[in-house]
Each structure stands twice: as C-alpha cells, then as structure tokens.
C-alpha positions as CSV (number, residue, x, y, z in Angstrom):
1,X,-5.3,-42.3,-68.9
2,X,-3.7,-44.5,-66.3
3,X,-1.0,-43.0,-64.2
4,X,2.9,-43.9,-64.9
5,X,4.5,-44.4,-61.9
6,X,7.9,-45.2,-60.7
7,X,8.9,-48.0,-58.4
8,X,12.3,-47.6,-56.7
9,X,14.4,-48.5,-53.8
10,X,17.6,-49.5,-52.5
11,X,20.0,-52.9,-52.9
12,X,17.4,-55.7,-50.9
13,X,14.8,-53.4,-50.5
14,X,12.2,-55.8,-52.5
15,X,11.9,-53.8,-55.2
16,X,11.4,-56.9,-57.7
17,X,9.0,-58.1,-55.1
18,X,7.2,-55.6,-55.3
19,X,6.6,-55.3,-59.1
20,X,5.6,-58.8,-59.3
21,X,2.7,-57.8,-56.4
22,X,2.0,-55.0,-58.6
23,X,1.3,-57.3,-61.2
24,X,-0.6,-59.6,-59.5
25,X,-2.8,-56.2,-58.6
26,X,-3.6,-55.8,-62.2
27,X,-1.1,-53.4,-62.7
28,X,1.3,-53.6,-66.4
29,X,4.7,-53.5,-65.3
30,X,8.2,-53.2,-66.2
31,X,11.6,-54.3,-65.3
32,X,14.4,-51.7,-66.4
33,X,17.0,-54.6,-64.8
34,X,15.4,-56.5,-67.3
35,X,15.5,-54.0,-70.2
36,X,19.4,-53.7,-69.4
37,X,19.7,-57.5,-69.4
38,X,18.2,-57.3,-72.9
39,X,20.5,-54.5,-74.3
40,X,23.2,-56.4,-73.1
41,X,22.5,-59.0,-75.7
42,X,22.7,-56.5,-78.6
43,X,25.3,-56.5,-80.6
44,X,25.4,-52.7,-80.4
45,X,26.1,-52.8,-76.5
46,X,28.0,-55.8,-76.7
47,X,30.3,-54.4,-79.2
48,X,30.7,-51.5,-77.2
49,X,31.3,-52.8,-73.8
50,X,34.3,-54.8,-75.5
51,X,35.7,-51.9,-77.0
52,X,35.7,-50.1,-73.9
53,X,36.2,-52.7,-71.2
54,X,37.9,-55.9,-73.3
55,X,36.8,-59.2,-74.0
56,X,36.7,-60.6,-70.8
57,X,33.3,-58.9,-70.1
58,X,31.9,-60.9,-73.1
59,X,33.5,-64.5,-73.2
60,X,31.9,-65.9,-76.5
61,X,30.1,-62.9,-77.0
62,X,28.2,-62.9,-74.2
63,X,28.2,-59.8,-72.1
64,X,29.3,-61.5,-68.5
65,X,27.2,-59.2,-66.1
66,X,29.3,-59.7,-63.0
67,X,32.7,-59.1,-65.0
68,X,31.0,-56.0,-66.7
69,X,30.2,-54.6,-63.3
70,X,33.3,-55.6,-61.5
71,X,35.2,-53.5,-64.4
72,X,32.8,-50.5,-64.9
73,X,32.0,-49.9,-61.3
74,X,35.9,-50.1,-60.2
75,X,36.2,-46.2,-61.2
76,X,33.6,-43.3,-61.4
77,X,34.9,-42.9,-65.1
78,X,34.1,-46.2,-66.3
79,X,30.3,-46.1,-64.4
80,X,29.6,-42.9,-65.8
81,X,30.7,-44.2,-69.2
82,X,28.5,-47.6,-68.8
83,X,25.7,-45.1,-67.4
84,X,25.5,-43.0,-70.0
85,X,25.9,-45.9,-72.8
86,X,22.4,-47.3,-71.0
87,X,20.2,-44.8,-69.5
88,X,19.6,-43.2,-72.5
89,X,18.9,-46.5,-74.4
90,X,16.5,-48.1,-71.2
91,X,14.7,-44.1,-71.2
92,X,13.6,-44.9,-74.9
93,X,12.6,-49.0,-74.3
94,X,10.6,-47.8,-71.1
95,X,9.1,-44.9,-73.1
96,X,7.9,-47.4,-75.7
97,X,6.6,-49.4,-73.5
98,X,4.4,-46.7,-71.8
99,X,2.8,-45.6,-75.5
100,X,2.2,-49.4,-76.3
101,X,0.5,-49.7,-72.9
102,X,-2.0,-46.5,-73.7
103,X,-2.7,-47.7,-77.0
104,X,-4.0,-51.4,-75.8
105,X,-8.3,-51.8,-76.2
106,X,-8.1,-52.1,-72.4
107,X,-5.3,-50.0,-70.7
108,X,-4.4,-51.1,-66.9
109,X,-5.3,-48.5,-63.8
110,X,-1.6,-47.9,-63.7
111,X,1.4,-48.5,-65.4
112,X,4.6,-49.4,-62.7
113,X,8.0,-49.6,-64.0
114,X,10.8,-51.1,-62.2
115,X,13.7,-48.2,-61.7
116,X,16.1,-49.0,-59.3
117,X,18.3,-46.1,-60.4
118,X,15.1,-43.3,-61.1
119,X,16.7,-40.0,-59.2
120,X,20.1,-41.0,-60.2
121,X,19.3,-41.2,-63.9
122,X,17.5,-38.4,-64.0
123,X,13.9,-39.8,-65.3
124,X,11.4,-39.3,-62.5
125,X,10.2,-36.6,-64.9
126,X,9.0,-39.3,-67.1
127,X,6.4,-40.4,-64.4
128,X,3.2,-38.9,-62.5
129,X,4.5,-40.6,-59.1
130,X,7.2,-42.6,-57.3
131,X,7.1,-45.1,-54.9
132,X,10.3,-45.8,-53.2
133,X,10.4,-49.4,-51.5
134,X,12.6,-49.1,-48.3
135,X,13.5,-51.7,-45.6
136,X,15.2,-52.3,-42.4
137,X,19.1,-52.2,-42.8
138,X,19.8,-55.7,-41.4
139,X,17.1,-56.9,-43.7
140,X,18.7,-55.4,-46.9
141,X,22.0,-56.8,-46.2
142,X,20.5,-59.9,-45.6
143,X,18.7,-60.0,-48.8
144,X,22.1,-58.8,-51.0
145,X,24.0,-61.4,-49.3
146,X,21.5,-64.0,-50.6
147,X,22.0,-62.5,-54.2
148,X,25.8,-62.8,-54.2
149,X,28.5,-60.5,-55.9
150,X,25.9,-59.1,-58.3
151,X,24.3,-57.1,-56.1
152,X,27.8,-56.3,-53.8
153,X,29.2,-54.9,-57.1
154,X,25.8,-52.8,-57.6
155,X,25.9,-51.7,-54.2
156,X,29.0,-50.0,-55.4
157,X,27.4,-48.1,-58.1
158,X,26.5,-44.5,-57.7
159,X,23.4,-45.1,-55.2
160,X,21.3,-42.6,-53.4
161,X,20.4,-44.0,-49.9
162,X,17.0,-45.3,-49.1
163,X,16.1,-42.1,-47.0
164,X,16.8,-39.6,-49.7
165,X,14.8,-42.0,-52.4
166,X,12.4,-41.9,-49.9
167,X,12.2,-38.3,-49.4
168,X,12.1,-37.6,-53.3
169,X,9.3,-40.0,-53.7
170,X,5.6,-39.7,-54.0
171,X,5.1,-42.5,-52.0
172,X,6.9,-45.0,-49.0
173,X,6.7,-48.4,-48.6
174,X,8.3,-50.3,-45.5
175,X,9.0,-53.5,-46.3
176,X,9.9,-55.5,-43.6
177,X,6.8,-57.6,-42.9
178,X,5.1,-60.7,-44.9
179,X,3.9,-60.5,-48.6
180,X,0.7,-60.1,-47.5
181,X,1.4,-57.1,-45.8
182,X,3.3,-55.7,-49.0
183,X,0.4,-56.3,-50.9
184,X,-1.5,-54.5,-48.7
185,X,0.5,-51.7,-48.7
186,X,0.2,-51.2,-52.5
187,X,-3.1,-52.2,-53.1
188,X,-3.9,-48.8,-50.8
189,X,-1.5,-46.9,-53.4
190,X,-3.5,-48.3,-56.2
191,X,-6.5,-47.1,-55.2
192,X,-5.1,-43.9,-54.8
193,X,-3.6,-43.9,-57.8
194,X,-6.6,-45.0,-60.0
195,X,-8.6,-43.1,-57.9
C-alpha cells in the first residue's frame, strides 16, 4: 500500500511548488487550497458563507475569496466559524481521494496531499508522514508579496510558525535553492518513503 503523506509549510514556503515536483516524481497528489476553492462553488458553502458573512463575499453568487478572508479572518470567531464549516468537509474530499487512489489497477509509490493548515486542523492523523516545506524568512515574504492580499489575509489566519511545523513533521525541506535542488530533496524522501 503506498504511504499517505502530508505536505505542509508556511505562507511562501513553496508548498505548491513542491506538490507539482511531487507529481512530476510520479507521486498522486492533492491540493486541499484547491479542494476549498471547489467547495466554495457549492451552493451549500456558498449559501452559508452569505448567511453568515453577507452578500458581499459572493457578488453574483460567486464566493469572492479575498472578501471571504478579509471578513472571516478579521476576528477569531468568524475564522473558527469558517474553519470549522471547511475542515470537516476538505477531511472527507481528501479521504475520498486517498480510497480512489488505492483502489486504481496501478497505485502510485506515495500519495502527497497539499495541507497548508495539517497540525492546525487536526488531521496529521490521517497520514503515515509529514513533510513540512520551510524557507528563509526574507524569501517567504518575498514570495507572499508576489501573491498579493490573498496570501497577507491568510497570513492572518491561525498559523503555526515554520519551526514548530517543522518540529511536528516527519520530514524538513529547506527551500531556498533552485528547483532542481527541490527536486532533489524529495526525490531522496521518496525513496524513503517507497522504500
């Protein structure tokens, strides 16, 4: 059975760079960013965003991710309330995904998802190992400030820092060199993960 494992890290970190060398590794992956981005286009979480936040998160029904966060993460009520209106929801898509992935002819020498938010939600259990992505400070702020106020409102969400993700992972990865060097680093992890 191939392992499940966790990729995490902090705000610039290259998380998402990461998963995308995963993949080219031969590695399944997930995104749970992109499993969110998804719910957000369900009438279910759309609906309920509204009723909680008002329409302005949603201008023609269309849950505005920015406005959403800008609302939500201005108080630790309304982050725990958009928290526990997704975790629980991205927990079950990820889990699906995982069974779908062992039941394939072929199944992948390991299974990566993409969990920015892993020790914070609560769902490292869900996973044989954790990799946490870290990075040089400068080189994180760098990188958020290229993503605009998406990722300055995220920064503001309930976030562990790099070092303790780090210390609660299975495995490190400094990523502060070249793509090739990333790659490098995780192909090593693969091997010891299929291994």
């Amino acid at each position: 059975m191939p392992p499940f494992v966790a990729l995490t890290g902090g705000i610039g970190a290259g998380k998402s760079t990461a998963l995308a060398a995963f993949e080219r590794l031969g590695a399944a992956v997930i995104s749970t960013d992109a499993i969110v981005h998804e719910l957000y286009g369900t009438d279910a979480v759309r609906d309920a965003v509204v009723a909680r936040f008002g329409v302005d998160v949603a201008p023609g029904g269309i849950v505005d991710r920015g406005a959403l966060a800008a609302q939500a993460f201005a108080t630790d009520v309304g982050r725990a309330w958009l928290e526990q209106l997704l975790w629980p929801l991205v927990r079950v898509r990820v889990s699906a995904w995982h069974e779908q992935m062992l039941r394939t002819e072929l199944p992948p020498p390991v299974l990566v998802a993409e969990v920015p938010l892993l020790f914070e939600a609560g769902s490292e259990d869900m996973y044989d190992a954790t990799i946490a992505v870290i990075a040089d400070e400068q080189v994180r702020d760098s990188r958020a400030h290229e993503r605009g106020h998406r990722a300055l409102a995220e920064r503001d969400a309930r976030q562990l820092s790099q070092e303790e993700k780090a210390a609660r992972s299975s495995f490190v990865v400094v990523n502060d060199g070249s793509l090739q060097e990333l790659e490098q680093k995780l192909s090593a992890i693969l091997a010891i993960l299929a291994g």
